[in-house]
C-alpha positions in Angstrom: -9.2 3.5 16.2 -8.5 -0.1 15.3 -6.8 -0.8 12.2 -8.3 -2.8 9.3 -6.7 -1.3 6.2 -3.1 -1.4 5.4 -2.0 0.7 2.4 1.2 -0.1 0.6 2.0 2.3 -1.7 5.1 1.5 -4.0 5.5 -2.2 -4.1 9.5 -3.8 -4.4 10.6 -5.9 -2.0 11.1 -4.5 1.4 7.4 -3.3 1.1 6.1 -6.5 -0.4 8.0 -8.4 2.6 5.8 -6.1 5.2 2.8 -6.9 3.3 3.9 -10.8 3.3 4.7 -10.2 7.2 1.7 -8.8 8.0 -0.1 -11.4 6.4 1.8 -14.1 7.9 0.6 -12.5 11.1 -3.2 -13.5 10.6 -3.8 -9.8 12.3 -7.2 -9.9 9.6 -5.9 -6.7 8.3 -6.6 -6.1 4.2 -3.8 -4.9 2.6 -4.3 -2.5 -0.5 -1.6 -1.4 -2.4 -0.8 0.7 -5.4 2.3 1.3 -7.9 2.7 3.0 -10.8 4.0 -0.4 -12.4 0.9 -2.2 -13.4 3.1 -5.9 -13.4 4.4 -5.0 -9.9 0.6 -4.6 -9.1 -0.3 -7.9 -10.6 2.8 -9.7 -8.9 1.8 -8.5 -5.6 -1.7 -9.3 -5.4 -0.9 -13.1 -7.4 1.8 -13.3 -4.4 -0.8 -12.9 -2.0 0.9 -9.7 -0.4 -2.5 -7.7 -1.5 -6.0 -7.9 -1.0 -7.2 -5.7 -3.5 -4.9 -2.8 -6.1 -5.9 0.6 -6.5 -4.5 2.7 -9.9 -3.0 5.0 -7.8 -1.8 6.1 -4.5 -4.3 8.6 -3.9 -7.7 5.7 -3.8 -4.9 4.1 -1.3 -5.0 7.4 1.4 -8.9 7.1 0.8 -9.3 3.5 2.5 -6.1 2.5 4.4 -5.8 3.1 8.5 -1.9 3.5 8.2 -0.2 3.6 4.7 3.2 2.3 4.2 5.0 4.6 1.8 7.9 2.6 -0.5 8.7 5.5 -3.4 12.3 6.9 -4.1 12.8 9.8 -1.7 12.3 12.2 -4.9 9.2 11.5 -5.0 7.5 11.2 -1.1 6.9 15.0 -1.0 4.8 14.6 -4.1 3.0 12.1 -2.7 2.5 13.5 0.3 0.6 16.3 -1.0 -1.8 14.5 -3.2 -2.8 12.2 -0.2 -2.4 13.9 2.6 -5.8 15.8 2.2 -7.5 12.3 1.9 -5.7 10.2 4.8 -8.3 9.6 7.8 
C-alpha cells in the first residue's frame, strides 16, 4: 500500500515538526490533522504543517495511511478505541 495520507492527531511541537519534516520532504503526502484546540488547528494549517483539519481524531482514522498520535499518554487508550475500528 502506498502512502498518501498522513494523520496527525494532537498538534504541539514535536508533532507539528514531523508534519513540517515531512513536508520539507516533498514525499507529495497530505497531511491531515486534528486537536481538540481549535487555535492549534488554525496555527498548524496557517504554518503550512496541514493540508486540510478534521474536528476530531476519529474523521482523521477515516482518511490517513499511518496516523501519528501526539496526546498525553492518559489519553492514547481512549483514542485508540474510538479510531481503531475506523483505521484502514
Amino acid at each position: 500500500m502506498k502512502t498518501e495520507i498522513v494523520g496527525i492527531i494532537g498538534l504541539e511541537k514535536i508533532s507539528g515538526s514531523i508534519g513540517l519534516a515531512l513536508r520539507a520532504a516533498d514525499l507529495g503526502l497530505e497531511i491531515v490533522g486534528a486537536d481538540r484546540d481549535r487555535r492549534a488547528l488554525g496555527d498548524a494549517k496557517e504554518l503550512g504543517v496541514l493540508d486540510r483539519t478534521r474536528n476530531n481524531p476519529l474523521n482523521v482514522a477515516k482518511v490517513a495511511d499511518i496516523i501519528i498520535l501526539s496526546v498525553p499518554v492518559a489519553e492514547k487508550e481512549a483514542i485508540f478505541q474510538s479510531i481503531g475500528p475506523e483505521m484502514r
